[in-house]
N, C-alpha and C positions, 0 to 999 in steps of 0.2 A: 451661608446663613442657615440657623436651626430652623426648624420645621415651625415651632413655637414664636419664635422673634419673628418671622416671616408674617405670620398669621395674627400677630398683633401690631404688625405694621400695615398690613391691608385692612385689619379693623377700622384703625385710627383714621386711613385713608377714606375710607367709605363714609365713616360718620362726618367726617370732615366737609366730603364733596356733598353730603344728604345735608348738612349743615348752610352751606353757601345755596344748595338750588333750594330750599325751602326760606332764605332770604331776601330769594329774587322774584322776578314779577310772575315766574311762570308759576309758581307755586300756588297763588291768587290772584286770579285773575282782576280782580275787582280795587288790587291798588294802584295808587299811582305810579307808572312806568319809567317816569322819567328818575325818580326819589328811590329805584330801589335796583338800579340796574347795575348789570355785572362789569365790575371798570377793570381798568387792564394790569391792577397787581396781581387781581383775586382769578382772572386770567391766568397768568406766568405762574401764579400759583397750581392751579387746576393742570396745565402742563406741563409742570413738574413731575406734579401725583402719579400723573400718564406715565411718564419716563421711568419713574420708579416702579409703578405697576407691570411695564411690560420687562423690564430689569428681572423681576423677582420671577416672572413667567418665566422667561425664558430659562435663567438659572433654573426653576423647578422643571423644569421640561428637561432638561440637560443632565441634571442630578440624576430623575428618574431612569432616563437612558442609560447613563451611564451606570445607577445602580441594578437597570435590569440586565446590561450587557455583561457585567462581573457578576450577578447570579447567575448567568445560562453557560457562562466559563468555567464557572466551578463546579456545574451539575453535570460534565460534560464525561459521559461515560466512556470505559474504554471499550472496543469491539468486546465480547465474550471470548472467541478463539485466538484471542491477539497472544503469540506465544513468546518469551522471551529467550532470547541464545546468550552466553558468556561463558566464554574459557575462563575458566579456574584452576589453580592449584590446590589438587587434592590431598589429605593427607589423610592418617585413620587414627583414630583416641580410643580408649577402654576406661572402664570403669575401675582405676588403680590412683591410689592417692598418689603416686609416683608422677602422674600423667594429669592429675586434676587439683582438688583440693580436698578439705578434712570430709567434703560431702560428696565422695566421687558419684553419686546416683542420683544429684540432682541436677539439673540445668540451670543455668542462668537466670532463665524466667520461674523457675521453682517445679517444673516439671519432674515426674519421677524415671531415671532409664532403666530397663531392666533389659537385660540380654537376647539376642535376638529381634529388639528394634530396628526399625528401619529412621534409623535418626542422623541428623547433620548438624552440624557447630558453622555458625558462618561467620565471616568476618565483618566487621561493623559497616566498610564502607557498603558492603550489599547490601544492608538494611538501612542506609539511610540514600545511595547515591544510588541503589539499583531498584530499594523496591521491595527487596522480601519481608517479610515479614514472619514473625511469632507462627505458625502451626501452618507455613505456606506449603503444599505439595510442590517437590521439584522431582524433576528427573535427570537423572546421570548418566550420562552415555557409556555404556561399556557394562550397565550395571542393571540388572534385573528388578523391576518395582517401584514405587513411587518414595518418596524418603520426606521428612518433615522434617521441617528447621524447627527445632527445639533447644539449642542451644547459641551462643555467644560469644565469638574467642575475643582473645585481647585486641586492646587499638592498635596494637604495632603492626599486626597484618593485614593486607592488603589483597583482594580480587582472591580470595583464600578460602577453603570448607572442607572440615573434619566429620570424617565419614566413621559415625559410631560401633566398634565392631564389638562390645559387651565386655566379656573380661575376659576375651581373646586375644595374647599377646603375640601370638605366631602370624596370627592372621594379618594383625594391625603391622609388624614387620614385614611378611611379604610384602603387604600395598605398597608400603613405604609414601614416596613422593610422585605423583602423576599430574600429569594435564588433562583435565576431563572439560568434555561441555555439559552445561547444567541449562537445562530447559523449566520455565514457568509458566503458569498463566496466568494472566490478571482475571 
């Protein structure tokens, strides 16, 4: 039940029940008691009202719980040093239309790479089932300095990152294919 509907059904309630005791004797004292007293519809009625009033409490009690417990769920931060580990398959890209597309210098997200970046291409499942994200610092084991995901590869690969090496095609051949660990933090 809306907040609105709620609130104009304990209206009706209230004027309702303010309706019956301002027709009964307690309201004036000075009429006659036996002509104006509370008989047992306006009774089952009245305890009804009850039933329904503690209905709507309780539901609004419960609501509010429940809506404060899935707010402090969602605000729920992670440690600061909480680090994250996953093996990867490493591979290495350059900036050669051979190897990218008609814009080999730009990134996915429209990033510009120029040579000598410390940059990484990652595969989709990491950004959506691990967590990375757009301009995350990782680190690569075996490798000197922090790297930035700044690029996208395709959906076909999986638990995957292209390790940017400029328009170094010697370079990008030695690496070739590796199993690296990649550290993050949230």
């Amino acid at each position: 039940m809306n907040i609105q509907r709620s609130f104009k059904l304990m209206t009706s309630i209230v004027l309702f029940t303010v309706s019956i005791i301002s027709n009964t004797s307690f309201a004036s004292p000075n009429r006659n008691h036996s002509n104006h007293s509370i008989n047992s519809t306006t009774r089952g009625e009245v305890a009804k009202i009850q039933k329904q009033l503690k209905k709507i409490e309780k539901k609004r009690y419960i609501g509010l719980r429940s809506s404060f417990v899935r707010f402090k769920s969602r605000n729920i931060k992670p440690k600061a040093n909480h680090t994250n580990v996953l093996k990867v398959t490493a591979t290495a890209y350059t900036s050669h239309v051979a190897q990218t597309d008609n814009s080999p210098n730009i990134a996915a997200w429209g990033d510009r790479l120029r040579p000598g970046m410390k940059a990484i291409a990652v595969s989709r499942d990491l950004l959506h089932v691990y967590g990375l994200k757009h301009g995350t610092k990782v680190r690569i084991k075996g490798l000197s300095g922090e790297y930035l995901v700044l690029d996208k590869m395709n959906k076909r690969w999986k638990k995957k990152i292209d390790i940017y090496m400029g328009k170094d095609l010697n370079k990008a051949y030695r690496w070739g294919r590796r199993k690296v660990e990649l550290r993050w933090s949230l």
